[in-house]
C-alpha positions in Angstrom: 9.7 -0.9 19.8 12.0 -2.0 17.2 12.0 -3.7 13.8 14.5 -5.3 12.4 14.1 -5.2 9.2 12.4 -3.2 6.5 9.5 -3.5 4.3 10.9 -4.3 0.5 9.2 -4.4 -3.0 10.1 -8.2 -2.8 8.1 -8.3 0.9 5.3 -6.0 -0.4 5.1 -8.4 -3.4 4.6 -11.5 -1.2 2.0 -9.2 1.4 -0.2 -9.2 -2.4 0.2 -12.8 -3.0 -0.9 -13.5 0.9 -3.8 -11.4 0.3 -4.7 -12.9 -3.5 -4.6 -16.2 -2.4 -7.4 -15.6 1.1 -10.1 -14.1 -1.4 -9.2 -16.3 -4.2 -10.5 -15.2 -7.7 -12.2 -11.7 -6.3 -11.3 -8.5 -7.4 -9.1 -6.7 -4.3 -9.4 -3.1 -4.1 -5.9 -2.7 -2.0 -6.4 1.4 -0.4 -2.5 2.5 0.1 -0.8 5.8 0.6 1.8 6.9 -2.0 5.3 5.2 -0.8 7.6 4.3 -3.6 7.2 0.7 -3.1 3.8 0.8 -3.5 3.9 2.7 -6.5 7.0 0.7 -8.0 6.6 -0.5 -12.0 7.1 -4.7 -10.7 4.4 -4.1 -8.0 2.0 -2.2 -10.6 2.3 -5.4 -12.7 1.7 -7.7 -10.1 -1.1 -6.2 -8.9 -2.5 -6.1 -12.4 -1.9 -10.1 -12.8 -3.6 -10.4 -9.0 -6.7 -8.9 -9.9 -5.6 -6.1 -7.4 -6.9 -2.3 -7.9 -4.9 0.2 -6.1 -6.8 2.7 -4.6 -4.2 5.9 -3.4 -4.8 8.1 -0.4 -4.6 12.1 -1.1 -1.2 13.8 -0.4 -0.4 14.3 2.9 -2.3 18.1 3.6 -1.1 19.4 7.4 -4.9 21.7 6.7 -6.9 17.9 7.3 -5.1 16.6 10.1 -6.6 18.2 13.5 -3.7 17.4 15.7 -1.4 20.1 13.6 -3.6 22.9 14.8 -2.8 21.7 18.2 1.0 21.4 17.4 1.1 25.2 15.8 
């Protein structure tokens, strides 16, 4: 499979405004891992005027995934 093109502050931004605007006025809690666009200062604020709480996943830890064991 292949994309052609790439996910963007300014596409992530819109994603948050799609979401906003299906639950209206509710607070979102958005669960995200830790790319930079996700934890980019213009995002942060946007989320904040959205109503949107980021919840971050833990560091990638190769000890909790199962299938490294397997690969070792």
């Amino acid at each position: 499979m292949q994309v052609d093109y790439a996910l963007t502050i300014e596409i992530f931004i819109e994603m948050l405004d799609n979401i906003s605007g299906a639950v209206g006025n509710e607070k979102i809690y958005l669960f995200m891992d830790r790319a930079s666009y996700h934890r980019n200062e213009d995002v942060r604020e946007h989320m904040k005027k959205l109503n949107i709480e980021p919840v971050y996943n833990v560091a990638y830890r190769f000890e909790f995934n199962p299938i490294e064991r397997l690969w070792a």
